[in-house]
C-alpha positions as CSV (number, residue, x, y, z in Angstrom):
1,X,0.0,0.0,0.0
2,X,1.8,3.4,-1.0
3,X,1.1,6.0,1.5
4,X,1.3,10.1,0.2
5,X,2.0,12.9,2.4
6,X,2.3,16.4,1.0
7,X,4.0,19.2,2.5
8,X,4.6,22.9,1.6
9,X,1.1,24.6,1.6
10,X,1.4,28.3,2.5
11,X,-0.4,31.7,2.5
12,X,1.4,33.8,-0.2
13,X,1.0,37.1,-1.9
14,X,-0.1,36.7,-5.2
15,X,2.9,36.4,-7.4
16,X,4.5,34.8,-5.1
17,X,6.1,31.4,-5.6
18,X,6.1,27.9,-3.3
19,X,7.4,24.5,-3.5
20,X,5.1,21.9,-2.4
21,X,6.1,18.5,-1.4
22,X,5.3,14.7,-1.5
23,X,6.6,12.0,0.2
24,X,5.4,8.2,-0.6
25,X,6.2,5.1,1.0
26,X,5.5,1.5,0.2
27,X,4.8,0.5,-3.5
28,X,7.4,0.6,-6.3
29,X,7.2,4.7,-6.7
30,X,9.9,4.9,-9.6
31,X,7.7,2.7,-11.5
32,X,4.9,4.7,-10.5
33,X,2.7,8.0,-12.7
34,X,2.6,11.0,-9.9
35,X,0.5,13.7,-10.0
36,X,-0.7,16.7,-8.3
37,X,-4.7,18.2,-8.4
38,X,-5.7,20.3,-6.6
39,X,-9.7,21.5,-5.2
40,X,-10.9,24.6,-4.4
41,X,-14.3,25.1,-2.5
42,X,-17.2,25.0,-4.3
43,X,-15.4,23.1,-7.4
44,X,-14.4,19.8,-8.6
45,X,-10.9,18.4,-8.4
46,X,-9.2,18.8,-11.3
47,X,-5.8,17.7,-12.6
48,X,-2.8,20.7,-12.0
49,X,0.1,18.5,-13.6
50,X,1.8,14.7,-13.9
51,X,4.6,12.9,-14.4
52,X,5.6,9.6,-15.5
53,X,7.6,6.6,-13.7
54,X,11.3,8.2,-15.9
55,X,9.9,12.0,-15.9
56,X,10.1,12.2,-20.1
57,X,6.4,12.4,-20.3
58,X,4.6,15.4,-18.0
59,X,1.9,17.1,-18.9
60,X,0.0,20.2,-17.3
61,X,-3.4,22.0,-17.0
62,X,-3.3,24.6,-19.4
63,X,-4.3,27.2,-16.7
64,X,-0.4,26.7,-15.3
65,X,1.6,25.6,-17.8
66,X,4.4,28.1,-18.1
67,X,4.0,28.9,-14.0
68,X,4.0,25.4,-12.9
69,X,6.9,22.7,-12.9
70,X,6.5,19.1,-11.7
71,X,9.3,17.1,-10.7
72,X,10.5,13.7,-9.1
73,X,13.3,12.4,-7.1
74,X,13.0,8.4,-7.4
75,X,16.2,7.9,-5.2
76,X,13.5,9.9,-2.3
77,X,10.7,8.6,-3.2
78,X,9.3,12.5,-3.8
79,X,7.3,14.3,-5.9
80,X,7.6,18.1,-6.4
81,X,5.2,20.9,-7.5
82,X,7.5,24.1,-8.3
83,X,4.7,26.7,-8.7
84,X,5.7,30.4,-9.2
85,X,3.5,33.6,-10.5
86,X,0.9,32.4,-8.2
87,X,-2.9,34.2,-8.5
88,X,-5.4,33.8,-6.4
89,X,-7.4,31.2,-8.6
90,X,-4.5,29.1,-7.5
91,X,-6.0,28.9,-4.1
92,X,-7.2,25.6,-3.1
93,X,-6.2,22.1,-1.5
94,X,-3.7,20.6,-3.5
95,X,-3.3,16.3,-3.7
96,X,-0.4,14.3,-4.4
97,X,-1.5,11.1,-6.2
98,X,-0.2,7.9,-7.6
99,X,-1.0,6.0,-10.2
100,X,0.3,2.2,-10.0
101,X,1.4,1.8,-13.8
102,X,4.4,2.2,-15.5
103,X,3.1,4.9,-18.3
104,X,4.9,5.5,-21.4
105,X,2.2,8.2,-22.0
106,X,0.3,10.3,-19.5
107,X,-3.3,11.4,-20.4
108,X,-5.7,13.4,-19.0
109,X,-8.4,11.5,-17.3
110,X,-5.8,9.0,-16.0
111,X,-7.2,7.3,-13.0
112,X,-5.2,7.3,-10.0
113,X,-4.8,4.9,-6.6
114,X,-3.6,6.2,-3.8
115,X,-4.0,10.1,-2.4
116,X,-2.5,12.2,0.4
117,X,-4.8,14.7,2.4
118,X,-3.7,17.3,0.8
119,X,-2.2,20.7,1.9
120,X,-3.5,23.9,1.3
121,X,-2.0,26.4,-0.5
122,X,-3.8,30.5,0.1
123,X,-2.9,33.1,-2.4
124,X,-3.4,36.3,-1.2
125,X,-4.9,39.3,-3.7
């Protein structure tokens, strides 16, 4: 059973940046798709970016692509979220998530396996 824990939520001032965090233990996680979504109240979960089990195939909502880098560490079993120019409509719970497959391709609408509890990330007008 692979475990998630994410780290790094924060108030910030809107263009601001912030690192999040996720650790995972148990499972394979370098053969494992990561990704990161994220919820804001009143909305449904959406997708905020992913990467594969080698990191050559990421992809990224088109509302942060350009502000938003994913990342992995397989040697620490962590995933990253880089996320810089931040706006308020950034604002919501993010979730670290992993998908048990080793993908060659990542596609939107991916299901997923295991989830952290999120941390939430505040930007400030």
């Amino acid at each position: 059973q692979v475990q998630l824990v994410e780290s790094g939520g924060a108030l910030v001032q809107a263009g601001g940046s912030l690192r999040l965090s996720c650790a995972a233990s148990g499972g394979t996680f370098s053969s494992n798709t990561m990704g990161w979504f994220r919820q804001a109240p009143g909305k449904e979960r959406e997708v905020v970016a992913g990467i594969n089990w080698s990191g050559r195939s990421r992809l990224y909502a088109e509302s942060v692509t350009g502000r938003f880098t994913i990342s992995r560490d397989n040697a620490k079993n962590t995933v990253y979220l880089l996320m810089n120019s931040l706006k308020p409509e950034d604002s919501a719970v993010y979730y670290c998530a992993a998908r048990v497959v080793r993908d060659y391709i990542l596609r939107y609408g991916d299901s997923y396996d295991y989830w952290g509890q999120g941390t939430q990330v505040t930007v400030s007008s």
